[in-house]
VMD Tcl script that draws the C-alpha trace (Angstrom):
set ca {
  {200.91 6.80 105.72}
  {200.34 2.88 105.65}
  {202.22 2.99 101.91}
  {204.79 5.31 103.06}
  {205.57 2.82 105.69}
  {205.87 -0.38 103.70}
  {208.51 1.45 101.72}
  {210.93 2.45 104.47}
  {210.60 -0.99 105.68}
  {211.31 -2.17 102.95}
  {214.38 -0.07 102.69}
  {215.56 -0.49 106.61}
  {215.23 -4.49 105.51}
  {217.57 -4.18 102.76}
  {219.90 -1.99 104.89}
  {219.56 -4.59 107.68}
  {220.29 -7.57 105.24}
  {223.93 -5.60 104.00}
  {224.56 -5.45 107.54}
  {224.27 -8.52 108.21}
  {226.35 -9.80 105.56}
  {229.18 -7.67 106.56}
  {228.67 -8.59 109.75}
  {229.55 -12.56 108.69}
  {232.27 -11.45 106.77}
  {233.58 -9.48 110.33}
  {233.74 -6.08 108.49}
  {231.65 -4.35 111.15}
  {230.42 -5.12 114.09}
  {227.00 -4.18 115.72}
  {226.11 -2.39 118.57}
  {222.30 -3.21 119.25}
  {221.35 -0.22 121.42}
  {222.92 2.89 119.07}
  {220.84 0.34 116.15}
  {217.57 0.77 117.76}
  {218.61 4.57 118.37}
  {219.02 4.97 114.74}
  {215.71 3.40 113.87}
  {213.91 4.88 115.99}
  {215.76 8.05 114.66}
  {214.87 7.42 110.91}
  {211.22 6.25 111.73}
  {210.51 8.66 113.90}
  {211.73 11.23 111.51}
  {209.55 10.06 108.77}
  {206.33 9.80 111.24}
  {207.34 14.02 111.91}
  {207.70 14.67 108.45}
  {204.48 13.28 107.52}
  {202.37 14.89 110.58}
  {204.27 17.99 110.82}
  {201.64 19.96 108.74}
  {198.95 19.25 112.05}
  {201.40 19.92 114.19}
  {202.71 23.18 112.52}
  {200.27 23.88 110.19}
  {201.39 26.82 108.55}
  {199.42 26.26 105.22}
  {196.05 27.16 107.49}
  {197.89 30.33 108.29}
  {199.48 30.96 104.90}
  {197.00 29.77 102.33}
  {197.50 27.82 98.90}
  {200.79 26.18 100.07}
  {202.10 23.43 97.78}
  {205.14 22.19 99.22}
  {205.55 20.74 103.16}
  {206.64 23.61 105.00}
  {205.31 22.40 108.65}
  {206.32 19.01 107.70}
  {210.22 19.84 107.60}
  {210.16 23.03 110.01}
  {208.79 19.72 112.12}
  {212.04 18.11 110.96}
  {213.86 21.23 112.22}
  {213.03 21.34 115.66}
  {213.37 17.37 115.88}
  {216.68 17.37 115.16}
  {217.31 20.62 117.57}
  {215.61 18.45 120.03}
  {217.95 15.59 119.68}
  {220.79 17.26 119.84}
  {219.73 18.62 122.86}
  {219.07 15.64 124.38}
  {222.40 14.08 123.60}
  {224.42 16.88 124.77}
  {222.44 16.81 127.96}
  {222.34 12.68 128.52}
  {225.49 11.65 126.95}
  {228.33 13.15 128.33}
  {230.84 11.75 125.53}
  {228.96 14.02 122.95}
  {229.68 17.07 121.90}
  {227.94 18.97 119.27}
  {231.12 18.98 116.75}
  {230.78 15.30 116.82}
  {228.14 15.41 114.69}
  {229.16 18.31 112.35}
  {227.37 20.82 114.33}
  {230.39 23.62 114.19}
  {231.29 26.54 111.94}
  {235.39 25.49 112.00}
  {236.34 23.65 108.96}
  {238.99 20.73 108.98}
  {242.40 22.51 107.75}
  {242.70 23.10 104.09}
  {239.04 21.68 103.51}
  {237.66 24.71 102.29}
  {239.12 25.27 98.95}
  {237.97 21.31 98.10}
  {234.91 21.51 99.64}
  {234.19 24.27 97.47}
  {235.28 23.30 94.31}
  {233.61 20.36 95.08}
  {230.61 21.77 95.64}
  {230.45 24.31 92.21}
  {230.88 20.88 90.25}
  {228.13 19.07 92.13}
  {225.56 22.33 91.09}
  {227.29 21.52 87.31}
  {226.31 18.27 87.87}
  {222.87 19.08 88.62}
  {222.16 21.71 86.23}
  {223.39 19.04 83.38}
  {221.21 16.25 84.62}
  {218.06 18.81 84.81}
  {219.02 19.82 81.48}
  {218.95 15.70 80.11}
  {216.15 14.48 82.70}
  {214.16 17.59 83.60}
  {210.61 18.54 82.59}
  {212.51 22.14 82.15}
  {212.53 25.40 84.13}
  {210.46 26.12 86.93}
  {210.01 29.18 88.07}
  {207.00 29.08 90.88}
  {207.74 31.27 93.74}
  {207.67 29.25 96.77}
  {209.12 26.04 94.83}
  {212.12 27.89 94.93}
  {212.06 29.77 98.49}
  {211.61 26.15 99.63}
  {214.46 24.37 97.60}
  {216.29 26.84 98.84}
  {215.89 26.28 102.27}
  {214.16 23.35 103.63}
  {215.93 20.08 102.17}
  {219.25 21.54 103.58}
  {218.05 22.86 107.15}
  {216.08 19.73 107.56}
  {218.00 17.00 105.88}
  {221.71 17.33 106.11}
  {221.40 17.95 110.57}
  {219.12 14.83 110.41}
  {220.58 12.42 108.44}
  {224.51 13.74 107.74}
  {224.69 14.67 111.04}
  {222.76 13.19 114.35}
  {221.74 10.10 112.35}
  {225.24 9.57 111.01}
  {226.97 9.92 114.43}
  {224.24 7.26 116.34}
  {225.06 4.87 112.96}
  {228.60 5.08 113.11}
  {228.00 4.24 117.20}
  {225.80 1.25 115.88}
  {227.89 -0.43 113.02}
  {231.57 0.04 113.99}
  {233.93 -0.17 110.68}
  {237.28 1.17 109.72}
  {237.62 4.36 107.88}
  {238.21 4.44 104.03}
  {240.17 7.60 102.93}
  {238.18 8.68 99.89}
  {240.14 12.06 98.60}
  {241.08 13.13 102.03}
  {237.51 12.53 103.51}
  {237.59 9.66 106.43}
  {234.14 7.74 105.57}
  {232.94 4.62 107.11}
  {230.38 1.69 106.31}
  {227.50 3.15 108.42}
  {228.29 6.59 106.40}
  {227.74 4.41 103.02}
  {224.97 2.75 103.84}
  {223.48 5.55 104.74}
  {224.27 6.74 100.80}
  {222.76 3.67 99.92}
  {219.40 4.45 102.21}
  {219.34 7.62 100.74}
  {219.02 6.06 97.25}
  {216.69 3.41 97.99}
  {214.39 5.72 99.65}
  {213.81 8.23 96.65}
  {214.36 5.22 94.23}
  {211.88 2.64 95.48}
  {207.92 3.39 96.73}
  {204.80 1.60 97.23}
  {202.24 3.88 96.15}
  {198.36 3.61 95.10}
  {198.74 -0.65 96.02}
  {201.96 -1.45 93.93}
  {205.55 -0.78 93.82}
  {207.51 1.75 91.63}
  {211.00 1.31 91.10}
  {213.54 3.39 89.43}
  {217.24 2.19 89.48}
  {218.67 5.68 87.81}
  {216.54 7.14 90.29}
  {218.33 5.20 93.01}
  {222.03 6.28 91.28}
  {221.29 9.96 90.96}
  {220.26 10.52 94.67}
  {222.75 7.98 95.53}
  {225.93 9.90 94.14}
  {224.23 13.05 95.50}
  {224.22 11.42 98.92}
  {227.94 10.47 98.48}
  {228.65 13.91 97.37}
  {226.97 15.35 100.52}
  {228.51 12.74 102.96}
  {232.14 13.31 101.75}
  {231.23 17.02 102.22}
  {230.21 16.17 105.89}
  {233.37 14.02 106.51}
  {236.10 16.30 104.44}
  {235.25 19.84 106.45}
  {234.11 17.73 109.48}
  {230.91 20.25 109.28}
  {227.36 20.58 108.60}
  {227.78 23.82 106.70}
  {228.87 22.81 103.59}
  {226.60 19.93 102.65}
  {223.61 22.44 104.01}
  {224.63 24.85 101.95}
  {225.13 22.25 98.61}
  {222.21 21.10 99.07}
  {219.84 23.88 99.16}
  {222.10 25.29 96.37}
  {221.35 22.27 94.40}
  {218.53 21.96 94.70}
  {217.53 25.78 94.04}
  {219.89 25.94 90.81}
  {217.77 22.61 89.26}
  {214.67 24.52 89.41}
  {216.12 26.90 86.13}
  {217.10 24.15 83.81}
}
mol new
graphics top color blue
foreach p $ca { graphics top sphere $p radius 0.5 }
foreach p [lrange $ca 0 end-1] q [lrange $ca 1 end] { graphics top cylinder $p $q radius 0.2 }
display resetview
């Protein structure tokens, strides 16, 4: 967990230096108490993630799991649990705020779908140049196709981008008809740095294509969130995604 740790600092200090910087050059401007929500938000997320298996441990009752199944069900319910707790403390919140509605923006569906069949065609043609090829294990797939979405876009494209956007204030950039702000991109940029660079067994891996890929699959996922103004089409891309990799 120690490892794990260094590398998300590491991250949150990169992060924290871009802010800064755009800060200086009075492109944003910081709130310090939705900051420290968000930290605690993305830390406390990660400390979940890696514990959930104790806390749900649903390999003891369902034997020879491979993948973290009471580590992101964990995720689940502590996302369900902040939301609850900011519809019930803040009374400026409402759950559409952060995505958590089934009504689309007007005439964001046929985009947002289109949009979504080329990000699986992106996917399947980057498994096919960079994959180790098909893979076809059972509960490998039942998780890809459930888990990363469920877990990741409420977290991180919803509760965690509505408590950024609170902490670094910016203008909105109209990218293709989706209204996305600077916390929004750096949380793209977070996204990529945490799959892209990891201390692990006492030294540091880095991988900058590793860092573009999930990157532009972050932006993909965030414009998603921002052009339907709703969680269901970036949970749905992503757990497609995901799933459709695993045959290439």
């Amino acid at each position: 967990m120690l490892e794990f740790f260094l590398s998300v600092s590491v991250h949150v200090g990169i992060i924290f230096i871009i802010v800064l910087i755009l800060a200086k050059f009075k492109k944003v401007t910081i709130n310090s108490k939705w900051a420290a929500i968000s930290l605690a938000l993305f830390f406390g997320y990660f400390v979940v993630l890696l514990i959930g298996g104790e806390i749900i441990p649903i390999d003891k009752i369902i034997h020879d799991l491979s993948w973290n199944w009471g580590g992101k069900i964990a995720g689940v319910f502590l996302w369900i649990l902040v939301l609850f707790l900011l519809i019930r403390f803040n009374p400026n919140f409402k759950a559409a705020d952060a995505g958590f509605t089934l009504k689309q923006k007007t005439s964001s569906f046929k985009p947002a779908f289109i949009a979504t069949i080329l990000f699986i065609i992106l996917q399947l043609m980057l498994s096919a140049l960079l994959g180790d090829g098909p893979d076809y294990d059972i509960e490998e797939l039942l998780f890809q196709a459930t888990m990363p979405g469920l877990d990741e876009e409420p977290m991180f494209r919803g509760i965690i981008l509505y408590t950024l956007s609170l902490a670094i204030i910016s203008k909105n950039y109209n990218v293709l008809g989706a209204k996305i702000n600077v916390a929004g991109l750096l949380l793209v940029v977070l996204f990529g740095l945490v799959h892209g660079i990891i201390y692990s067994t006492g030294e540091w891996h880095f991988s900058c294509i590793t860092i573009i890929i999930t990157g532009v699959y972050g932006f993909i996922l965030l414009w998603l969130r921002e052009k339907t103004g709703s969680l269901i089409f970036p949970i749905v891309a992503h757990n497609l995604v995901n799933f459709s990799g695993q045959f290439v």
